[in-house]
ZASE-270634 format. One record per residue (C-alpha): residue number from 0; residue in one letter; chain; x negated, y, z negated. Coordinates in steps of 0.05 Angstrom, whole numbers. Each point is the difference from the previous one (the first is absolute). Example, Ala and Ser with C-alpha at 12.3 -4.5 7.8 and 13.67 -1.06 7.14 Angstrom:
BEGIN
{dodren 0 "A" "A" {-246 -90 -156}};
{dodren 1 "S" "A" {-27 69 13}};
% end
This chain:
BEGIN
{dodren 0 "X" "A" {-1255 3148 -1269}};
{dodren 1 "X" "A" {63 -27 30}};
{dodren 2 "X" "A" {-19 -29 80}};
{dodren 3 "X" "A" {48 31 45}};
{dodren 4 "X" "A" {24 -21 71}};
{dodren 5 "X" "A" {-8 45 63}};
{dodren 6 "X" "A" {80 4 1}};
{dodren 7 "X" "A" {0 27 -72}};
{dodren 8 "X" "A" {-44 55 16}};
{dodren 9 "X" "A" {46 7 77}};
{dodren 10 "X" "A" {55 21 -54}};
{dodren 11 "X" "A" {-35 46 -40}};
{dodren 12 "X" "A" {-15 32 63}};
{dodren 13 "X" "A" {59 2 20}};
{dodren 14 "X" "A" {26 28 -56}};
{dodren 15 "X" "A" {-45 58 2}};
{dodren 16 "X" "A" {4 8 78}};
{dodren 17 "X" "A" {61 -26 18}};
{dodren 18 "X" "A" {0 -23 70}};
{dodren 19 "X" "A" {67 19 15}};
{dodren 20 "X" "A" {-37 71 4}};
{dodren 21 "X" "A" {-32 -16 61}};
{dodren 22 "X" "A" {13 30 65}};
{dodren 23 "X" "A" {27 -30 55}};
{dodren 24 "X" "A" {-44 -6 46}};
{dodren 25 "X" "A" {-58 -15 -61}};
{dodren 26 "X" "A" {-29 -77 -13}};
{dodren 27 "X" "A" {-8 -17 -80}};
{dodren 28 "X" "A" {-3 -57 -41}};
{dodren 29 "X" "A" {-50 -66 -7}};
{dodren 30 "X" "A" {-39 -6 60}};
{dodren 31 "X" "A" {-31 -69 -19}};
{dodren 32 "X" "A" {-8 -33 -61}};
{dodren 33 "X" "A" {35 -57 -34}};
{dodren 34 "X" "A" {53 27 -45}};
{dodren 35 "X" "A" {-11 -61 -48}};
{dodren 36 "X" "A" {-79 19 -5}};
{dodren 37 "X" "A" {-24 29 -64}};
{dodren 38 "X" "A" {-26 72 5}};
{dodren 39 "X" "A" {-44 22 -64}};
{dodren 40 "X" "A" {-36 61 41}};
{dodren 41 "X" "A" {42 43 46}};
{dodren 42 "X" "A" {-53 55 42}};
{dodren 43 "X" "A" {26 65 25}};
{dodren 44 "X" "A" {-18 31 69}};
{dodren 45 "X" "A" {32 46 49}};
{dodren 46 "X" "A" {-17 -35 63}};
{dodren 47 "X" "A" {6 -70 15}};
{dodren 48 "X" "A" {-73 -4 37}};
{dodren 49 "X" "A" {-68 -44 -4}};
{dodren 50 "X" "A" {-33 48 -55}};
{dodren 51 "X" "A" {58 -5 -41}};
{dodren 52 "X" "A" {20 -78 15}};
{dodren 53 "X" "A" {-80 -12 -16}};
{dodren 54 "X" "A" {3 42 -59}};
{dodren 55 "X" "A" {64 -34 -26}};
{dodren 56 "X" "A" {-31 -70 5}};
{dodren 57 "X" "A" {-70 23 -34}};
{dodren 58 "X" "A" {35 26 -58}};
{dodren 59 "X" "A" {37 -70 -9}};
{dodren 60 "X" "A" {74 25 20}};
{dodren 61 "X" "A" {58 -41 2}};
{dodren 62 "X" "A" {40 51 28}};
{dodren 63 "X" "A" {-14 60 51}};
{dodren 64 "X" "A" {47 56 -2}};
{dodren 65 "X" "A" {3 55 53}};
{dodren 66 "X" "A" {32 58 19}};
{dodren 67 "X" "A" {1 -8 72}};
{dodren 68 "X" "A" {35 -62 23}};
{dodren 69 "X" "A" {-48 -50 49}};
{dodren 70 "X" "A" {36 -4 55}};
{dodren 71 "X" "A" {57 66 4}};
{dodren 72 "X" "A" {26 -30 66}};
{dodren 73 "X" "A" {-4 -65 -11}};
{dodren 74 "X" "A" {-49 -59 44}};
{dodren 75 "X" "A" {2 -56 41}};
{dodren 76 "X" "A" {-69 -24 -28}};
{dodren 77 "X" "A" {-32 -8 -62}};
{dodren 78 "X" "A" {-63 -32 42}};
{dodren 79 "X" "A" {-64 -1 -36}};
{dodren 80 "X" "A" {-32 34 61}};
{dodren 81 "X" "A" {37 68 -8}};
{dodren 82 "X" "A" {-5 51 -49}};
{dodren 83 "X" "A" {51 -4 -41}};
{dodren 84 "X" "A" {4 -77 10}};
{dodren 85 "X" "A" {-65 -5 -33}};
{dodren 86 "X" "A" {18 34 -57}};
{dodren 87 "X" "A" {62 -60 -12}};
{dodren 88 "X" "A" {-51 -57 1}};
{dodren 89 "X" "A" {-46 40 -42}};
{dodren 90 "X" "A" {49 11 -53}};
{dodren 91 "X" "A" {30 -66 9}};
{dodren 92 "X" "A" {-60 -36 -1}};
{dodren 93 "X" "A" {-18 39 -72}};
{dodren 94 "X" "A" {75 -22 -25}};
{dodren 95 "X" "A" {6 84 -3}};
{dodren 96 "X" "A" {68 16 8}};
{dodren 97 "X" "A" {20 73 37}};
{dodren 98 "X" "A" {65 44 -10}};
{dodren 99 "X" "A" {8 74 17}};
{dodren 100 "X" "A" {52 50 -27}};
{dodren 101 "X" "A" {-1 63 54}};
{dodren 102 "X" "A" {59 41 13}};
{dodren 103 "X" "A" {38 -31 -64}};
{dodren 104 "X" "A" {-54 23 -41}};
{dodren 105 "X" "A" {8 67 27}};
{dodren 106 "X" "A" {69 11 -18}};
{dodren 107 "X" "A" {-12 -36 -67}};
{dodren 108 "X" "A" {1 37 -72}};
{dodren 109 "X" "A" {-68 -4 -8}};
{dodren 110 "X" "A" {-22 -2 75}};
{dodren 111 "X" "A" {-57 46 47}};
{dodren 112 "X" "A" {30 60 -3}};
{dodren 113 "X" "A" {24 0 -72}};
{dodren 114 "X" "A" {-74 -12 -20}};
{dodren 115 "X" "A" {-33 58 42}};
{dodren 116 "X" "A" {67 38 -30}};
{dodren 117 "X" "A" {-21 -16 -66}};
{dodren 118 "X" "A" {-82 20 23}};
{dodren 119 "X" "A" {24 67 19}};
{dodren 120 "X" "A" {36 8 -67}};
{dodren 121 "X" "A" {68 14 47}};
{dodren 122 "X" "A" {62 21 -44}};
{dodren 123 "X" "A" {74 -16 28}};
{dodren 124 "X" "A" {-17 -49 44}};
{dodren 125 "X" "A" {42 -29 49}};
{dodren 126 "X" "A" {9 -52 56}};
{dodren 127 "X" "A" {-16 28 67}};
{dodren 128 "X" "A" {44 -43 35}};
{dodren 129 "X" "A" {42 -34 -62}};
{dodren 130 "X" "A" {18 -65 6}};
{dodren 131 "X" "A" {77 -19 9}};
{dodren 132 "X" "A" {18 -42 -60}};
{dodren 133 "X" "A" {-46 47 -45}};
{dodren 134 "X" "A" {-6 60 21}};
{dodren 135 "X" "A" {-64 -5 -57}};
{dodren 136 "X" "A" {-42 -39 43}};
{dodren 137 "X" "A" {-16 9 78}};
{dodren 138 "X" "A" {-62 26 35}};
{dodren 139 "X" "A" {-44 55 -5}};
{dodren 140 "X" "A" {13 47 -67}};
{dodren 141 "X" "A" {-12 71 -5}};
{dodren 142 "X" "A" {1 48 -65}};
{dodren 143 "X" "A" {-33 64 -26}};
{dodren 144 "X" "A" {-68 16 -24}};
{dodren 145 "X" "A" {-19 14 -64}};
{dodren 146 "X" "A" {-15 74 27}};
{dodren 147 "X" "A" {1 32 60}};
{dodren 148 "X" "A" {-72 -4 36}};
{dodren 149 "X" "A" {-13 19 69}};
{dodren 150 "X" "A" {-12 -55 55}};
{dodren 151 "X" "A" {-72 3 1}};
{dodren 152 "X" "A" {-2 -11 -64}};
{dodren 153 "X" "A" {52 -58 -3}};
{dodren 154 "X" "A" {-40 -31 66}};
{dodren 155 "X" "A" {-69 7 -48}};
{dodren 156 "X" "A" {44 -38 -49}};
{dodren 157 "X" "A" {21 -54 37}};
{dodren 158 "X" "A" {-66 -14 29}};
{dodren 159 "X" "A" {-27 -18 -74}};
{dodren 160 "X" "A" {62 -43 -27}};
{dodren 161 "X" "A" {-4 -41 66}};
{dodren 162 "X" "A" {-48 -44 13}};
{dodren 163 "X" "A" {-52 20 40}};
{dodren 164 "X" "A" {7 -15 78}};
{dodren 165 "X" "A" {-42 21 66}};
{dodren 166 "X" "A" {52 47 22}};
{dodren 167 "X" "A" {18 33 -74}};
{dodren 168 "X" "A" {53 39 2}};
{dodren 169 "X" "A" {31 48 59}};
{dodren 170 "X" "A" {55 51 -4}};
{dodren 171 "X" "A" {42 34 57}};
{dodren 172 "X" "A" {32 69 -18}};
{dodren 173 "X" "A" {-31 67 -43}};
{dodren 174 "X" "A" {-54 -21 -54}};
{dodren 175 "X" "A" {26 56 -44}};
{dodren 176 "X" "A" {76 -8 -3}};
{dodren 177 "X" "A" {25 -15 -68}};
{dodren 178 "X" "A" {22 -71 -20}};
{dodren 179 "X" "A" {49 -17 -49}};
{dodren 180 "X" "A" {29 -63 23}};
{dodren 181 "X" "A" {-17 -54 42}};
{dodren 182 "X" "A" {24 -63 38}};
{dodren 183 "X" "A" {-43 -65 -2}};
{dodren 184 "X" "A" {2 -58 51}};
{dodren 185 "X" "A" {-50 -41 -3}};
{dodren 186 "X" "A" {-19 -46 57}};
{dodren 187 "X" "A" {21 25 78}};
{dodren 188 "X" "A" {49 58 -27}};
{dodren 189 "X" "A" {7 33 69}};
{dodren 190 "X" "A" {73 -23 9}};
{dodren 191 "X" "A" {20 48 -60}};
{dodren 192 "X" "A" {-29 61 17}};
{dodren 193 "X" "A" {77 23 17}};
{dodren 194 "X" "A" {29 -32 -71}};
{dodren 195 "X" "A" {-60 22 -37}};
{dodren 196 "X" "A" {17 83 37}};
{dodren 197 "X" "A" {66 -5 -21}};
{dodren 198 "X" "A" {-10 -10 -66}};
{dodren 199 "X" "A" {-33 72 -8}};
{dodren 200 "X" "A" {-62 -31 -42}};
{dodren 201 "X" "A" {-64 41 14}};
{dodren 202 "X" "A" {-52 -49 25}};
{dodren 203 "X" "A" {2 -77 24}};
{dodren 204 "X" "A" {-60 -49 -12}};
{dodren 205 "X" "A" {4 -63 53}};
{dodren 206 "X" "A" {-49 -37 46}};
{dodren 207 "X" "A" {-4 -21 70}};
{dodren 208 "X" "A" {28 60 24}};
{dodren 209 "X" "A" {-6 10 82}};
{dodren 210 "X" "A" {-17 71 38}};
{dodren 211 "X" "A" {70 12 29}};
{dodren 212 "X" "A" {45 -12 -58}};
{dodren 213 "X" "A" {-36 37 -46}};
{dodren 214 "X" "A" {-13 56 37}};
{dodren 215 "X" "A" {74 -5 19}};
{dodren 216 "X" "A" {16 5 -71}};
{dodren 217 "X" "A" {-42 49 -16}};
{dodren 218 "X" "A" {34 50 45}};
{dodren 219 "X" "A" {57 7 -44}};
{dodren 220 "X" "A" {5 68 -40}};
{dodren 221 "X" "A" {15 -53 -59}};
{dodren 222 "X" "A" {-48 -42 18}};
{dodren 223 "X" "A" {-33 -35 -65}};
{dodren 224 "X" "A" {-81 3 -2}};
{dodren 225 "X" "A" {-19 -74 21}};
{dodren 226 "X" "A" {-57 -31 -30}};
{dodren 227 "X" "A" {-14 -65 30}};
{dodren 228 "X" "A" {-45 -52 -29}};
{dodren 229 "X" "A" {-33 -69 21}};
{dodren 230 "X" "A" {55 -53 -8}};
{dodren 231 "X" "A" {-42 -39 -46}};
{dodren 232 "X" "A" {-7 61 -49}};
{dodren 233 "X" "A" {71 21 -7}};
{dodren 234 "X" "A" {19 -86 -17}};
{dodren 235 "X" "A" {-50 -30 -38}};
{dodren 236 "X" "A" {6 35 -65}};
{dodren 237 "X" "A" {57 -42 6}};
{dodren 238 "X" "A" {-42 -69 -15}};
{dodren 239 "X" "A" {-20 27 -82}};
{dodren 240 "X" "A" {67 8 -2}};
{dodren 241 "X" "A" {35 -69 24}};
{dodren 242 "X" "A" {-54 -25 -39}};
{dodren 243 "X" "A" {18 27 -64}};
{dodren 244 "X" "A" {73 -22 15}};
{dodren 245 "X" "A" {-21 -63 15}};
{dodren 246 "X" "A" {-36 -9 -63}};
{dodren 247 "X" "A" {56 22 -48}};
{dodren 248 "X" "A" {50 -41 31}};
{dodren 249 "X" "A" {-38 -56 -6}};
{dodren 250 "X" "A" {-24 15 -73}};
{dodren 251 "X" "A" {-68 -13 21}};
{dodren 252 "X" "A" {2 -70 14}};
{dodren 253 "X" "A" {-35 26 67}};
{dodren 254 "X" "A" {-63 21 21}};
{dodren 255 "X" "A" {15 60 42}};
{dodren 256 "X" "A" {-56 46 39}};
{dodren 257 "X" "A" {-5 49 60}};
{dodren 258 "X" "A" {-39 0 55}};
{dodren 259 "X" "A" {-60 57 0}};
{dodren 260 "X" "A" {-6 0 77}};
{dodren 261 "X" "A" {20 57 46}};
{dodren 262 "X" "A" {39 -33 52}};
{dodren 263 "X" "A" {16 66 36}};
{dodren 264 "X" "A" {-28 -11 71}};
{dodren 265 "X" "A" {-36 65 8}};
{dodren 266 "X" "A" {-68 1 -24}};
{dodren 267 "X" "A" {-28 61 23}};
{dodren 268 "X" "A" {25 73 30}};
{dodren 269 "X" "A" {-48 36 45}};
{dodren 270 "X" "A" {2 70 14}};
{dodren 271 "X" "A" {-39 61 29}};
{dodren 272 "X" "A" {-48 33 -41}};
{dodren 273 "X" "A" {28 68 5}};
{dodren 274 "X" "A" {80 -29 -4}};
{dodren 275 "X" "A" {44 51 -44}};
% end
């Protein structure tokens, strides 16, 4: 098995997820890490945090890839005494290098929502918001069910093909309307609830979404059913994924794995006994 350097597996990736995808606003790319350092096991994760780092370096990892970026808004301090800081001289100290691909593996071919697209068994899917120089890629995709169900049904649905999270899975609008087509963001989708309504689909599976812009949505007469899920569900069926393109692209002169742990910060839901 050929050895390979950390910036030979930085272009596969980038191949696959081009960064060039990325929003503006977004942070992607190596975070540290010597490019020049040989990488033989690359570790998936969503979430660039101490179970993950710890589970990285048990495993042997040259390489820890996440979703979410480290630091989104950047840092004047990588000091050993801070949170994220730590996590640097941790890594560091193990020679484990860390890269994240967020919003440009959104947008990407093979990216978040193209995955739960492909988990739903979606037909005639398209970009939600297509990307300018392919109008093939962009974020969010949305497409039609195999057959119409109604949306308790598609919200029972759901809850088994995601992973399993305190908070399951919660829908705004009428349980019994018929669905036929839906819109998928995964991640914070809130600032498409007005795209994702004017495309006409039937339902729209996000996360993160707040009281007063759903329930502003949801007084539309067109209004889609909403079914929002824990952030960590709708994205990490992304990991198997990157994973497997990893592995392919670099004809298996990698070891390649994914991280079992449920980053999602919830743990538990409480409610009353006698709740509807």
């Amino acid at each position: 098995m050929a050895t390979l350097s950390l910036a030979d597996v930085l272009n596969l990736m980038e191949r696959a997820f081009p960064s060039g995808l990325a929003e503006p606003w977004d942070s992607v790319g190596l975070i540290c890490g010597d490019p020049a350092q040989s990488v033989r096991h690359v570790h998936f994760a969503l979430d660039p945090v101490a179970a993950t780092v710890d589970e990285a370096i048990v495993s042997g990892a040259d390489l820890l890839i996440t979703h979410h970026p480290l630091y989104l808004k950047g840092t004047s301090t990588v000091a050993a005494n801070t949170p994220k800081g730590a996590l640097i001289h941790r890594l560091i100290s193990s020679n484990t290098a860390l890269f994240n691909a967020h919003t440009n593996a959104d947008s990407a071919a093979e990216g978040t929502a193209v995955v739960l697209a492909e988990l739903l068994e979606l037909t005639e899917i398209k970009p939600v918001d297509p990307a300018q120089d392919d109008p093939s890629l962009g974020l969010g995709r949305y497409g039609r069910l195999p057959t119409a169900i109604t949306a308790n049904e598609l919200g029972q649905r759901l809850a088994e093909l995601l992973p399993a999270t305190a908070r399951g899975v919660a829908i705004g609008g009428d349980r019994s309307a018929r669905i036929e087509t839906i819109a998928l963001c995964p991640g914070a989708g809130d600032s498409y609830l007005d795209r994702v309504r004017d495309l006409g689909v039937d339902a729209m599976l996000t996360s993160d979404l707040r009281h007063h812009p759903a329930s502003e949505a949801l007084e539309h007469d067109d209004a889609p059913i909403l079914f929002d899920a824990a952030h960590f569900a709708t994205e990490s069926p992304w990991m198997t994924r990157a994973a497997q393109v990893l592995s392919r692209a670099a004809s298996d002169e990698l070891t390649v794995s994914v991280s079992q742990l449920n980053t999602d910060p919830w743990t538990t839901i409480y409610v009353k006994k006698d709740a509807p």
